[in-house]
C-alpha positions in Angstrom: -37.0 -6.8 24.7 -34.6 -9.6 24.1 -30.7 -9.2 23.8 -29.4 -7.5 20.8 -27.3 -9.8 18.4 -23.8 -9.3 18.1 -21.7 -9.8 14.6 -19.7 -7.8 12.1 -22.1 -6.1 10.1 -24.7 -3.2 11.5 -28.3 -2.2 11.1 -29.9 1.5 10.1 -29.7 2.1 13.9 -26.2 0.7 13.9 -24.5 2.4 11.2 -25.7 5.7 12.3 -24.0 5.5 16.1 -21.6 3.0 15.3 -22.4 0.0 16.9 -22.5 -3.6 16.1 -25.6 -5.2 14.9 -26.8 -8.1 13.3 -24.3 -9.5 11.5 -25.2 -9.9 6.9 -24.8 -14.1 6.3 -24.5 -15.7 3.3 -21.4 -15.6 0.7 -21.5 -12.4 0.0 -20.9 -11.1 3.2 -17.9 -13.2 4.0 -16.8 -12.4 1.0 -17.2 -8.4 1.8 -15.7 -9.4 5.2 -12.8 -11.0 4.6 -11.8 -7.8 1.7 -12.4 -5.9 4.0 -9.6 -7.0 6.6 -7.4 -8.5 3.9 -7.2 -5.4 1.6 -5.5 -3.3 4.1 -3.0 -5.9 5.1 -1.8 -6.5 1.5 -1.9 -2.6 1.2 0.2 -2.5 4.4 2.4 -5.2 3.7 3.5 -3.2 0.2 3.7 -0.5 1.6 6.1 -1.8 4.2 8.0 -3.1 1.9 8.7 -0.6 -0.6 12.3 1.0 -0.1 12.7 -1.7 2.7 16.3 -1.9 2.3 17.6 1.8 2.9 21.3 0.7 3.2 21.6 1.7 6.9 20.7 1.1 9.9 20.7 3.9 12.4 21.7 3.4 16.1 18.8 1.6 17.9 18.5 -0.7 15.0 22.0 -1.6 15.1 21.6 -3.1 18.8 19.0 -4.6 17.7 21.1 -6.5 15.4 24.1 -6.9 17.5 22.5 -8.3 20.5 20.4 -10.3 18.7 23.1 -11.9 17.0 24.8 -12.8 20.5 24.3 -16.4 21.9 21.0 -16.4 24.0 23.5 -17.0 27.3 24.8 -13.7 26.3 21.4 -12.4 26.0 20.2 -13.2 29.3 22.9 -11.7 30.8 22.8 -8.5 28.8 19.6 -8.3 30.3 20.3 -8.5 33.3 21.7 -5.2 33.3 20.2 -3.6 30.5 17.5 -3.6 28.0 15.5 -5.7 29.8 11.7 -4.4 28.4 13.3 -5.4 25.1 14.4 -9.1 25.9 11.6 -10.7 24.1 12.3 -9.1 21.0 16.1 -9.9 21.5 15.5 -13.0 22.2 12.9 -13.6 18.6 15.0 -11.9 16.8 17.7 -14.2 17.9 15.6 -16.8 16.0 14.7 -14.6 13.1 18.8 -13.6 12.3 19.9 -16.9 12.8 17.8 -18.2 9.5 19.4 -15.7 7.6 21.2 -12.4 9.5 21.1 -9.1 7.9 19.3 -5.3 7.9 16.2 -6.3 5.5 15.6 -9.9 7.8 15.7 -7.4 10.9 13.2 -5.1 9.8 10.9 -7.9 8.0 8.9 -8.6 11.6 8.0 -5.4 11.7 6.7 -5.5 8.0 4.9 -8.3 9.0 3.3 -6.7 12.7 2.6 -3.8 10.8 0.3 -5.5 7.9 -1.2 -7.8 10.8 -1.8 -4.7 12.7 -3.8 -2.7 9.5 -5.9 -6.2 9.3 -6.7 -6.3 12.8 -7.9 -1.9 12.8 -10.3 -3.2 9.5 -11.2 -6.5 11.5 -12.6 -4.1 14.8 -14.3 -1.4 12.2 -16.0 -4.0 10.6 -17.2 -6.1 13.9 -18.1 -2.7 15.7 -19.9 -1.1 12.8 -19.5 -2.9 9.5 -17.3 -3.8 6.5 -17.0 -0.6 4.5 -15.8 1.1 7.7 -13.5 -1.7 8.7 -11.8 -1.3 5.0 -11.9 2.6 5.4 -9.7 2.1 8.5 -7.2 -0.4 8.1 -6.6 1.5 4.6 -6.3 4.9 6.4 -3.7 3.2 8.7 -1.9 1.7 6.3 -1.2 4.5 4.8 -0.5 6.8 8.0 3.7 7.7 7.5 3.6 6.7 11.6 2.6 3.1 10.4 4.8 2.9 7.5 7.8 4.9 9.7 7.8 2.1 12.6 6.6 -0.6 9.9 10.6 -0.2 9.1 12.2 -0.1 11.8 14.3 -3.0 12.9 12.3 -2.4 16.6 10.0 -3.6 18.7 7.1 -1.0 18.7 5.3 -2.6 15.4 4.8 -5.9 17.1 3.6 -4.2 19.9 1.3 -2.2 17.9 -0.3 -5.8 16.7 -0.3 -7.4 20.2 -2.4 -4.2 21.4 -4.9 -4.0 18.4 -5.3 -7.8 18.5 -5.9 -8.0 22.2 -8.6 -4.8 21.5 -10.2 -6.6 19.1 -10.6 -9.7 21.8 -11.6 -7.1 24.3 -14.7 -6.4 21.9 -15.3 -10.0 21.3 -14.6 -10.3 25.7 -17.2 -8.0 26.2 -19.4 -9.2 24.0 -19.8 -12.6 25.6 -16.3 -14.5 24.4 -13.0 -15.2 26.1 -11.5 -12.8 28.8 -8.9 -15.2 29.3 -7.6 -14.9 25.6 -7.0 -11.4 26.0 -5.5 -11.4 29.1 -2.7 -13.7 27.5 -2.0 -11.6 24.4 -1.8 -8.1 26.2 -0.2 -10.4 29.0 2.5 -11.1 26.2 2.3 -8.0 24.4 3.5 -5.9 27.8 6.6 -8.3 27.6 7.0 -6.9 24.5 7.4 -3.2 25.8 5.3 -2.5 29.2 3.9 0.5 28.7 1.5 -1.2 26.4 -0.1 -1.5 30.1 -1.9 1.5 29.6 -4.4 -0.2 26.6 -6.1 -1.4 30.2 -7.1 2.3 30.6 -8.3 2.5 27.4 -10.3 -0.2 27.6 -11.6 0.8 31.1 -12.7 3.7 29.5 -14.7 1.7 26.6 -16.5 -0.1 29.4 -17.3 2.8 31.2 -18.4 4.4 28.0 -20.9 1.3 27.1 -22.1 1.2 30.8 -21.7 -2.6 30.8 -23.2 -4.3 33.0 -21.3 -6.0 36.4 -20.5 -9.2 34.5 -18.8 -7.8 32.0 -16.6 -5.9 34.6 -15.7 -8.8 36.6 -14.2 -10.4 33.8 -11.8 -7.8 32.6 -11.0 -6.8 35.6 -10.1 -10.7 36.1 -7.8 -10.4 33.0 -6.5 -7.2 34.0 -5.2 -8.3 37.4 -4.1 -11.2 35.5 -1.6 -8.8 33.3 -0.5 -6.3 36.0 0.9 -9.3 38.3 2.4 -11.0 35.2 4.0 -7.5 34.6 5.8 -6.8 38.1 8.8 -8.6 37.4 9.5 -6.6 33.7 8.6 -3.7 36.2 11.2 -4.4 38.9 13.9 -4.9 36.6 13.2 -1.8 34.8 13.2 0.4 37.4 16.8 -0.8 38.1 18.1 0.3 34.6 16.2 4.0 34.7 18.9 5.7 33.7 18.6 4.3 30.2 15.9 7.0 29.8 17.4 9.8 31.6 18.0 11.5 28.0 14.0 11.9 27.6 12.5 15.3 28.1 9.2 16.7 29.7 6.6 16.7 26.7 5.3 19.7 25.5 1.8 21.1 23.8 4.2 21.1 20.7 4.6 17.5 20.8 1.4 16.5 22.1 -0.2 18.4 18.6 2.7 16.7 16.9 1.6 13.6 18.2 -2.4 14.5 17.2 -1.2 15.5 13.5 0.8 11.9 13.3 -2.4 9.7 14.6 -5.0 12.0 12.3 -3.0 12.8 9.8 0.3 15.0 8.9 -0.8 16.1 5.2 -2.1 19.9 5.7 -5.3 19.1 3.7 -5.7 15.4 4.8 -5.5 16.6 9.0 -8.6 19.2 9.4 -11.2 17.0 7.3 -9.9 13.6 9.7 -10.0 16.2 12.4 -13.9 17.2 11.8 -14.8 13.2 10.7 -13.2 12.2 14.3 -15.4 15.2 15.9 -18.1 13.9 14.1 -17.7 10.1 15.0 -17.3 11.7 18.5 -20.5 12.6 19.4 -21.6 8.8 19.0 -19.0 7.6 21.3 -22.2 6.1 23.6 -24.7 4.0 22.1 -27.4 1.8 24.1 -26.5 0.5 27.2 -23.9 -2.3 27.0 -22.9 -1.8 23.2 -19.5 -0.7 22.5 -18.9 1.9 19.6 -16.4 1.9 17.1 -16.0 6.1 18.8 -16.5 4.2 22.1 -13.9 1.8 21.4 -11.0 4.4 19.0 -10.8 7.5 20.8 -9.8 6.2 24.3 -7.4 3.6 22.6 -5.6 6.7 20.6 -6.1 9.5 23.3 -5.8 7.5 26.9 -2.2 5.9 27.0 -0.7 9.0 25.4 -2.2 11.4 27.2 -1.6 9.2 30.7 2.2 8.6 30.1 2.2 12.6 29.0 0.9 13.3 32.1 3.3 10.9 34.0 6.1 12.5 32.2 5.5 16.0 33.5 6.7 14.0 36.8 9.6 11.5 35.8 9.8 12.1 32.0 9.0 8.4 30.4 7.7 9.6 27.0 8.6 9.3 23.4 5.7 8.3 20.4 7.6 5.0 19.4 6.3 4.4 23.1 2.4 4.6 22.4 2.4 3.5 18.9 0.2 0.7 19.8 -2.3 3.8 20.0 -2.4 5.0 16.3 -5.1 2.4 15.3 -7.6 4.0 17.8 -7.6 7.2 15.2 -8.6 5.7 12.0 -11.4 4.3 13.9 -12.5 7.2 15.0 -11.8 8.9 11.5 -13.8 5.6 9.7 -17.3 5.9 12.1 -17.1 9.5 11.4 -17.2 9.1 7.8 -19.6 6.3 8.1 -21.8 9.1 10.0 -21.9 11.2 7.7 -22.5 9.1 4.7 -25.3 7.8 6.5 -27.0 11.4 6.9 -26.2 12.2 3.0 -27.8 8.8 2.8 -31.1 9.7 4.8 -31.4 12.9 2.6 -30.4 10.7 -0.7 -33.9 11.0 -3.1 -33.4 7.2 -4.4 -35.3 6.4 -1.3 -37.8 7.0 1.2 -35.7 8.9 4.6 -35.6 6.2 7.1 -35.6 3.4 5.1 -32.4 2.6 4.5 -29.2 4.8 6.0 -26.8 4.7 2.8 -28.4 3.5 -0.4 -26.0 1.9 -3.1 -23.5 0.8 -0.5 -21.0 -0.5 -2.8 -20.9 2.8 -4.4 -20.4 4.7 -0.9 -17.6 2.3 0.0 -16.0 2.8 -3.2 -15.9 6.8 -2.8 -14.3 5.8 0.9 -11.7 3.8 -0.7 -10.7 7.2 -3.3 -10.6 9.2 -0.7 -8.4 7.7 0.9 -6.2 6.8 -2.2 -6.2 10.4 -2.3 -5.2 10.8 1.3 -2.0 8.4 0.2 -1.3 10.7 -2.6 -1.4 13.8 -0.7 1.1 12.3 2.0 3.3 10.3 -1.1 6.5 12.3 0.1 6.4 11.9 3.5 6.6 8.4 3.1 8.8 8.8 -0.2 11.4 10.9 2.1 11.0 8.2 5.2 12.6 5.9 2.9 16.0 7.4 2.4 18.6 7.1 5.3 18.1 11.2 6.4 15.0 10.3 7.7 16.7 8.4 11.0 18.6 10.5 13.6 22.4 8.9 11.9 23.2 6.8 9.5 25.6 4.2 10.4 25.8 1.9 7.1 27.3 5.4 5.8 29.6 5.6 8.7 31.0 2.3 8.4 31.9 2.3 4.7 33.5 5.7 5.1 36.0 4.3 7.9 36.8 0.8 5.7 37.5 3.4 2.8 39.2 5.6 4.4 40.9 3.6 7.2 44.2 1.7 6.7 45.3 -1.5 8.4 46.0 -1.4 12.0 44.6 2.2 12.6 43.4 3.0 16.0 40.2 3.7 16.3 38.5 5.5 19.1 34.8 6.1 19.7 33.2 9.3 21.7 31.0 8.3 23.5 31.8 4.4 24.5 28.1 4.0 22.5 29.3 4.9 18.9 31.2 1.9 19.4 27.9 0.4 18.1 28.9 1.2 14.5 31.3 -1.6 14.6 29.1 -3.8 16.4 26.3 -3.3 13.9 29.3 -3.2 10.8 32.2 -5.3 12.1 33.4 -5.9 8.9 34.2 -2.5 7.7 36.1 -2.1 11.5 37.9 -5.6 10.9 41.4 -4.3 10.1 41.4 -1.1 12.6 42.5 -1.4 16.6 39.9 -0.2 19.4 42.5 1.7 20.9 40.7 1.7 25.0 38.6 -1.1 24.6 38.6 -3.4 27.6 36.5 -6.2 27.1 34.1 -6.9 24.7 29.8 -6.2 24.3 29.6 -9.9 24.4 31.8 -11.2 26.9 31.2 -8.3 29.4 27.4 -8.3 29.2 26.7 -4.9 28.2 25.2 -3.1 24.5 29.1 -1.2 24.1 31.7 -3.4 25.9 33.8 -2.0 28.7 36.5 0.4 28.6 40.3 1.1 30.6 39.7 3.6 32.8 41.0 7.3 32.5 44.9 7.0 33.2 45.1 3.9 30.8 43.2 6.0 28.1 45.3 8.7 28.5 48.3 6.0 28.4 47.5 4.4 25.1 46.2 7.5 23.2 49.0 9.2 24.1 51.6 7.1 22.3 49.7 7.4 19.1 50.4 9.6 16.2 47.3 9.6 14.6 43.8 8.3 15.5 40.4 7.6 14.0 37.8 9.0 15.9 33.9 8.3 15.1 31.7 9.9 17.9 28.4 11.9 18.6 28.5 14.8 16.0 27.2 17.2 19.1 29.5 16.2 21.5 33.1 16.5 19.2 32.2 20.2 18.3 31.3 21.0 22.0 28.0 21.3 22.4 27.8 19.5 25.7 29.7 17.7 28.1 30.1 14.1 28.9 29.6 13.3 32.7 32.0 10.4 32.9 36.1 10.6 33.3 36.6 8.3 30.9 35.1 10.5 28.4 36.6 13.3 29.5 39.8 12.2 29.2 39.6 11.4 25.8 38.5 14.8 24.9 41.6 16.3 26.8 43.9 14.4 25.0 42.6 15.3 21.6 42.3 18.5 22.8 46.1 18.3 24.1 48.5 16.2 21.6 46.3 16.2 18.3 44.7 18.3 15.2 42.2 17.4 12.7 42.8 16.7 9.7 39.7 14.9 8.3 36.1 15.5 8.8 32.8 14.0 7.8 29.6 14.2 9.2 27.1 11.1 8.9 23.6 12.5 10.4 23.9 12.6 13.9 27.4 11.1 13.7 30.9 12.2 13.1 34.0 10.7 11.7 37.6 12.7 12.1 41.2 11.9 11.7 43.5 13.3 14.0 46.8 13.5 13.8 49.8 14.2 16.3 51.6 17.6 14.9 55.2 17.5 15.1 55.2 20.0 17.3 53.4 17.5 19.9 55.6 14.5 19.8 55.3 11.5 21.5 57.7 12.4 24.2 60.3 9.2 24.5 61.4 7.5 27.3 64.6 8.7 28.8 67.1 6.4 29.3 68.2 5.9 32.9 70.7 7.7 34.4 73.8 6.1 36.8 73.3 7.2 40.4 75.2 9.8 41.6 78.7 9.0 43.8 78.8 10.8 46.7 81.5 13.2 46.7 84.6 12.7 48.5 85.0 13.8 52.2 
């Protein structure tokens, strides 16, 4: 028997385990091709861009902005001490803000990733199975609330999610007889992006294993993937030096790893268990002949294998959150697509227009139409998720709200002080609505001093300047102003005491996860003056 032809569209024998087969030619089927990768991406891209202004940003976003608006000197040397998996994205956005700076211009990439990203998921359906299934998929992932969430988000994590699906896609292409080398240079460039999009080389280890490729095909990922892991060691090094910056995360639990499983299949309570039984389904053909990658083969390792690994990893040194692994979501409507092209193909085989056998799914237009409403109806079943992700509640603060409550409120020359030294990323990310207020223990500048929040007096000078004022602004960490925990560092802790100490409150509002208080010095606390000095004493006569 001669080799099997590869292409985009599928045979009977394809479509029913989800594997590529020879590929329809002619019009037509470019035609059906290219709707079926560009629908999704112009569904995407709306989708993306619908409420894409929400008139804040919240606090990751707003370093985004800030350092990317720094000069890229500044930039290097920022990341040289923090933030260093994210200094390729500082360093585009850099080019992106200085065309024209702003909240909508900093979340526009991710539009962009996330509708090259929905193309991309249609673009492997339709080369591992065929078109219908590739359309099926990129629809269902452009209309996942995870997509449309980190779609706007002023982040990295959607251009990662592109750089992983493309480089899958050339995996499948790769091991299929094209170009290791090409994807070894986009998930080379994608782990600069954010490393941990590493892990796709499990998933993709997994395919092969899956396939049982032959030793050829081995030697040639395992080419690219030595490739990537040595171009990755010095991202690697550097961030193992700025660890702490995750020492927030937590140990993931089963809670968040069915979280995780409702975001990737589906969140609606009537949209999760039918993807939940099509992915079973699609499943059970995750092998097909020897050497032929499945679109099951393919999607359930890419959405199961780097979460699950960096889960695991994170019972151990906790190094999880889902923004991480969102490069993984595309691997589920894959799964969720083949298992629906499974089963239309046995309703198919039972269908009396035909003889069983002779053709899998008679009147395919028909049967790709009834994919497309059900997943229309899939979008209008999770309508207010993704309604309610476009309103500023649905981030952990809201710091455009922050910022035009202190240049309402706030009067010229006011002192402000921030608790932690982080919420002084409000008036990084706003600086206009801070322009006439004082950071009262600010020592040097984010800028100048090469970190995200600048650099603060220490403890005796805080207690020194905030303790000749008689009322202070203080915008901090909602948690931490009414108590519920502890700051570990002095400076910190000073400020607290000398609230605590010499001032009331008078004002309070609460922005999401932030707060914003005036206090004032009672008159009962003065500002003790300075006494004047006294003569020295004669000694008394002898």
């Amino acid at each position: 028997m001669g080799p099997r032809p590869r292409g985009a569209g599928a045979t009977a024998a394809g479509a029913a385990t989800g594997t590529a087969g020879r590929a329809p030619r002619g019009p037509g089927a470019r035609i059906a091709r290219g709707a079926a990768v560009g629908g999704p991406a112009l569904v995407m891209l709306a989708v993306g861009l619908w409420g894409l202004d929400r008139g804040g940003m919240w606090r990751d976003e707003a370093v985004s902005l800030q350092v990317a608006r720094r000069t890229v000197p500044q930039i290097w040397r920022l990341l040289h001490g923090v933030d260093a998996v994210h200094g390729l994205y500082y360093l585009l956005m850099h080019a992106v803000l200085a065309v024209r700076p702003g909240e909508v211009a900093l979340r526009l990439p991710s539009v962009c990733a996330a509708a090259v990203t929905a193309g991309l998921v249609a673009a492997l359906g339709t080369r591992l199975v065929r078109p219908r299934v590739g359309l099926w998929a990129g629809l269902l992932y452009a209309v996942s609330p995870m997509a449309g969430h980190y779609a706007q988000e002023g982040r990295s994590y959607a251009l990662v999610a592109a750089g992983a699906t493309g480089a899958t896609l050339l995996f499948v292409r790769a091991a299929q007889g094209g170009s290791w080398p090409a994807y070894g240079a986009v998930l080379g460039l994608t782990c600069w992006l954010h490393e941990f999009a590493v892990l796709l080389l499990l998933a993709h280890a997994v395919s092969l294993a899956l396939a049982r490729v032959r030793a050829r095909v081995w030697r040639g990922w395992g080419c690219a993937a030595g490739a990537v892991v040595l171009s990755l060691l010095p991202m690697v090094w550097i961030s193992r030096s700025q660890a702490a910056q995750v020492a927030w995360l937590r140990r993931p639990t089963a809670d968040v790893a069915e979280g995780l499983l409702r975001a990737f299949v589906g969140p609606g309570e009537a949209v999760f268990p039918v993807c939940l039984v099509l992915a079973g389904v699609a499943a059970a053909g995750m092998t097909g002949r020897r050497g032929d990658l499945t679109c099951a083969g393919v999607g359930v390792p890419l959405a199961l294998v780097p979460p699950g690994v960096l889960m695991l990893v994170s019972q151990l040194t906790p190094l999880y959150v889902d923004r991480y692994v969102l490069y993984a979501l595309g691997g589920a409507p894959l799964v969720v697509a083949a298992g629906a092209e499974r089963v239309a193909g046995a309703v198919g085989r039972l269908w009396p227009g035909g003889p069983p056998g002779t053709r899998p799914v008679p009147r395919s237009a028909l049967v790709a139409l009834a994919g497309v409403l059900a997943v229309s109806l899939t979008f209008v079943q999770q309508l207010p998720l993704l309604r309610a992700d476009r309103t500023p509640a649905s981030r952990a603060d809201d710091l455009g709200a922050v910022s035009r409550l202190v240049a309402r409120e706030s009067g010229a020359g006011d002192a402000v002080l921030y608790l932690p030294a982080g919420a002084r990323n409000v008036a990084l990310g706003y600086p206009g609505a801070f322009r006439r207020t004082r950071d009262v223990v600010l020592g040097e500048g984010a800028a100048e001093s090469g970190t995200l929040y600048g650099v603060e007096v220490g403890p005796g000078e805080v207690r020194r300047r905030v303790g000749r004022l008689t009322r202070v602004w203080v915008v901090g960490d909602r948690r931490l102003l009414a108590g519920r925990w502890t700051p570990r560092s002095p400076t910190e802790r000073t400020k607290l005491a000398v609230l605590a100490r010499d001032f009331v409150p008078r004002a309070r509002s609460v922005r999401g996860g932030m707060a914003v208080r005036l206090y004032v010095r009672p008159a009962s606390r003065a500002v003790p003056r300075s006494a004047p000095p006294t003569a020295p004493r004669r000694p008394a006569p002898s």
